[in-house]
N, C-alpha and C positions, 0 to 999 in steps of 0.2 A: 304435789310437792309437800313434804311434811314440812313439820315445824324444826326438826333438826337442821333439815337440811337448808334451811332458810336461815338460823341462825349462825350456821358453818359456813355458810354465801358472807354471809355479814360480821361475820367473826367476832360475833360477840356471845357470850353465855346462855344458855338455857333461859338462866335468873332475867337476863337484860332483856330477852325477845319476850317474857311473858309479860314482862311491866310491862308493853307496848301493850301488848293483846289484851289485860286486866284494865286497861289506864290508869293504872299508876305510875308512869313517866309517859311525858310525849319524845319523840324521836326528831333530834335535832334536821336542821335542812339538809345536810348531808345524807343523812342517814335515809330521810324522807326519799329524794333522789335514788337512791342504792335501792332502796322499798318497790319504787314505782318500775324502775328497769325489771328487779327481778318479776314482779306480776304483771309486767306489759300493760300499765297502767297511767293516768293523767294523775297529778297531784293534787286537782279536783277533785277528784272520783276517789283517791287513798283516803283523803281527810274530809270526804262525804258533804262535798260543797257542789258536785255533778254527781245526778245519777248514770250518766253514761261513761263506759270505760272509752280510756281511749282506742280509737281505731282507721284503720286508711279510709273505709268509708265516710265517716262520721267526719274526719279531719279535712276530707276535701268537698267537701259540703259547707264547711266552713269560709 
């Protein structure tokens, strides 16, 4: 997935997806949520508080 196309998911500007990626803004909870759907991801693992992604294995181990 490019980064266009991730920002076009999220409809917001070129300019706004790279604040995220530079850290120069964080990405409200919403946004966070819409982040973690489109990469199949925990919102531990986006904002790098778990090194593991989430996954059906890993979640029924739980």
């Amino acid at each position: 997935m490019t980064q266009r196309d991730v920002y076009s998911i999220l409809n917001i500007s070129p300019n706004g997806y790279a604040s995220y990626e530079q850290g120069r803004t964080e990405p409200n909870i919403e946004m966070i949520k819409r982040l973690c759907k489109i990469f199949d991801v925990s919102a531990d693992y986006l904002l790098g508080m778990d090194s593991f992604e989430y996954n059906e294995t890993r979640s029924s181990e739980e």
